[in-house]
Residue, then its C-alpha position, 0 to 999 in steps of 0.5 A: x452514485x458513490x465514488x465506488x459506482x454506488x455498490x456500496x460495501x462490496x466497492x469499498x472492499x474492491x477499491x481496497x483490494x485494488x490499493x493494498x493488495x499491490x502496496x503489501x507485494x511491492x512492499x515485502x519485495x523490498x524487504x519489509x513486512x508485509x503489514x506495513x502496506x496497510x499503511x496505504x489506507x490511513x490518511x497523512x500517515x500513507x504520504x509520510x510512509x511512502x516518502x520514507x519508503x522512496x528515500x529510505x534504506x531498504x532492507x534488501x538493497x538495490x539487488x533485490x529480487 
């Protein structure tokens, strides 16, 4: 049994759905494209996205809705 309780392909689409799908919404709330959330899924890249995300200006400012 895999780390996607041995489905197979259909985990790993599952397992992605359940990263991405929140990162891309969080992420178009704040004011960036929406794309940008794939960032999520590529090692290393994904930890330095999300510090410049966390201390970074948002487009959309403090107010946003």
């Amino acid at each position: 049994m895999g780390m996607f309780g041995g489905h197979g392909l259909f985990g790993l689409i599952i397992g992605i759905a359940l990263i991405v799908v929140p990162a891309w919404k969080i992420v178009e709330r704040a004011g960036y494209p929406g794309p940008l959330a794939l960032l999520v899924l590529v090692p290393v890249v994904n930890v330095v996205a999300l510090w410049l995300f966390a201390f970074g200006r948002w487009p959309r400012g403090q107010g946003g809705a």
